[in-house]
N, C-alpha and C positions, 0 to 999 in steps of 0.2 A: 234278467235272472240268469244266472252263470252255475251250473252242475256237473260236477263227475262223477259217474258213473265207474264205478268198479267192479268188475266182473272175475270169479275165476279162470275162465278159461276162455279162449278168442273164439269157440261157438256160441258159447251166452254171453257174449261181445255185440255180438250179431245179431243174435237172438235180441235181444235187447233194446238195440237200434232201429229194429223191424218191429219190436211193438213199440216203439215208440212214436214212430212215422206212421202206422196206423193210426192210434191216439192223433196224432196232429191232424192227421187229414180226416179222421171224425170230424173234430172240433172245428175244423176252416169249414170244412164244407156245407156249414151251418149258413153261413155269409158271404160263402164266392161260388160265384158264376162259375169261376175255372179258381183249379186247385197246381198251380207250378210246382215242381219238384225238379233240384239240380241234381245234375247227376257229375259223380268225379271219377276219374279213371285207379290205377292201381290194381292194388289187392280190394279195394273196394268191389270192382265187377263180381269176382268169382264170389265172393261173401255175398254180396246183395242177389245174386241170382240164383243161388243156392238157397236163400231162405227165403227171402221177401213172397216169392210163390207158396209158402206154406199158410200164408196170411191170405190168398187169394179170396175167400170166401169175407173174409173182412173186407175185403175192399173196393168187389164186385160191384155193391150198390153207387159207388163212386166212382167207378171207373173211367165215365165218358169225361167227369169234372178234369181230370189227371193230364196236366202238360209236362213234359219232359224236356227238359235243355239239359245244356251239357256247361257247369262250372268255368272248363276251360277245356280247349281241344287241339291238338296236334293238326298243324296246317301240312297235312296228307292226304292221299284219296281213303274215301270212306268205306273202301273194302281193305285198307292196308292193317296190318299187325299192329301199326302205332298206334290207330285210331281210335280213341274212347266207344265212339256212336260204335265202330264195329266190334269192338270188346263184348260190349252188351248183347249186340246181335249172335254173335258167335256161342256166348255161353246160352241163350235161348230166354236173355231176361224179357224183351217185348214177348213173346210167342206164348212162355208159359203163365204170363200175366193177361194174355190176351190186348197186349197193348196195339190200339192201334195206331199205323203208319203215320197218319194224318197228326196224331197227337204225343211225335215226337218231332222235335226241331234240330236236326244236324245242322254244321257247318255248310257254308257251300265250300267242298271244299276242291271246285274246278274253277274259282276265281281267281282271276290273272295275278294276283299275289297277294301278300298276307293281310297289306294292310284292308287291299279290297273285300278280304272276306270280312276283316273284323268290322265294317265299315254295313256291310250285307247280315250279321247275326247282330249286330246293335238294331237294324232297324227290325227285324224276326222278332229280337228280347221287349222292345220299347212295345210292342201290342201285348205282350204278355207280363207287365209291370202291373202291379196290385195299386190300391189306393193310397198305400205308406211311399209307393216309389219304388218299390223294393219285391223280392220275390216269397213264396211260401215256408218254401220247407228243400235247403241247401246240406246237399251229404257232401263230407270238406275232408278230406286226407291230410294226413300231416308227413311233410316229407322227412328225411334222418337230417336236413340242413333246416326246418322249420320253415322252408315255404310249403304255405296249400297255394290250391289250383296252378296257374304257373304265373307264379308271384315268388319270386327267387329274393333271397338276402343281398346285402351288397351288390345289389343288380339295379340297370336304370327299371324294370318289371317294376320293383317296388316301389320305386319314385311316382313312375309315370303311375299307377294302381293307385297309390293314395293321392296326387295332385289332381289327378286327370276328369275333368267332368265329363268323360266318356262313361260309358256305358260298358261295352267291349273295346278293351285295347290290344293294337298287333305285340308279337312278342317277336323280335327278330335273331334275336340271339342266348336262347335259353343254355343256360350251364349243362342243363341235362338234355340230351337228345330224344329225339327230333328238336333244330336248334329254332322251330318258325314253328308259334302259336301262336290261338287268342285265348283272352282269359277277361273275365268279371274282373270291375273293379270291386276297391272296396268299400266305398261310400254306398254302391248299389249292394253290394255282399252283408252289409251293413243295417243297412234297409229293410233286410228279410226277418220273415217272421219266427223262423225255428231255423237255426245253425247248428248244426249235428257232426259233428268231429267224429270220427273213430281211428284209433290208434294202437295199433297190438305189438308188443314184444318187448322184450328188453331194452334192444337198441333202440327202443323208443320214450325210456326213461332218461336219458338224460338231456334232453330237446324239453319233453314234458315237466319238467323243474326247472328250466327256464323259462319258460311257458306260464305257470299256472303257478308256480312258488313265488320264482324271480320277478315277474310281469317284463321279461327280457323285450323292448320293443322294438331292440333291433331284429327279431323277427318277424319276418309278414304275420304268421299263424296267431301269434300275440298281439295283432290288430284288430282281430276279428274277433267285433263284439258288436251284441246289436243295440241299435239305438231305439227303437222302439222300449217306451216305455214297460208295456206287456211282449215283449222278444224273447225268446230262449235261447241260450246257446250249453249246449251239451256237449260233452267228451266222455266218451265210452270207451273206455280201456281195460284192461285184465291186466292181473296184480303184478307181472312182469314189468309191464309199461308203468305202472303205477310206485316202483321201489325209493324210488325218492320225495314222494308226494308225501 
């Protein structure tokens, strides 16, 4: 099942996303042990840690279920400016969610090089694969060139992400800096049970009519669809992002 979401404004964007990822983790945590949630860097940090805590009380009774990974993560140390895990830390998303340490999974990211990390978060991600193969509930940015996580256009990222029966693959030369990460494939990106896109601005209409009009597949982001029969995948965007749809 494939939805967009259109919102006036990139607060009830947010808003939006956030009750909806509650709803989902209602609903899973009907059936799971443990409830996984990806997490993606960007302008997604500052948005999800500014609202997601307003939900706190919604989500308390589930709290311990709640595993946190990271989509895809800049191979830097985990106190650095690049770094997704410290993004979230920095704005106070674990702290004022009350999440604890144990049921967040960083990179290692003082493994002697990339490939060795991504080699080290495939075996972390493989204990925390659901019954479908796949993960719970994936929050996915859409970049202004139509890769999410770091899964780049006309890059071998997108090659290796759709052929790769990896799990986590190294990214050794991203377009966009930091040029060394790891990221989800898409078979496993694929696999998850709720894919949740959010996309805000203008500049992000015309990627988004490629996307969602065109089904352009020369972009990673218009790969990502799930296979599961009963799967969601969502796009949340405001009317800005929305002018060509």
């Amino acid at each position: 099942m494939s939805e967009i979401v259109v919102s006036e404004s990139s607060a009830k964007v947010v808003k939006s996303l956030c009750e909806n990822i509650v709803q989902a983790i209602e609903t899973l945590a009907q059936n799971r042990e443990f409830i996984t949630i990806g997490l993606s860097g960007g302008s997604l940090i500052k948005q999800l840690s500014e609202e997601l805590p307003h939900y706190k009380q919604n989500i308390d009774p589930f709290l311990s279920k709640l595993r946190f990974l990271f989509c895809d993560e800049r191979f830097v140390p985990l106190d650095h400016e690049d770094c997704t895990y410290y993004g979230f830390l920095k704005n106070n998303f674990y702290k004022n969610l009350n999440i604890q340490s144990d049921n967040v999974f960083p990179i290692k990211a003082d493994a002697e090089n990339v490939e060795e990390c991504a080699k080290d978060y495939e075996t972390k991600m493989k204990s925390l694969l659901n019954s479908n193969n796949g993960f719970d509930i994936l929050l996915l940015g859409l970049g202004p060139d139509g890769h999410t996580c770091s899964i780049f256009p006309d890059h071998k990222s997108f090659t290796n992400a759709t052929k790769s029966q990896s799990l986590v693959i190294p990214v050794r030369d991203s377009p966009k800096p930091p040029p060394q990460r790891v990221t989800l494939t898409l078979p496993y990106i694929n696999n998850s049970s709720y894919l949740f896109f959010c996309a805000i601005g203008e500049g992000k209409a015309n990627m988004l009519k490629r996307i969602l009009k065109d089904k352009d597949l020369t972009l990673p982001s218009a790969n990502v669809c799930p296979i599961l029969k009963d799967g969601v995948l969502k796009w949340f965007i405001d009317q800005p992002a929305a002018k060509y749809l």
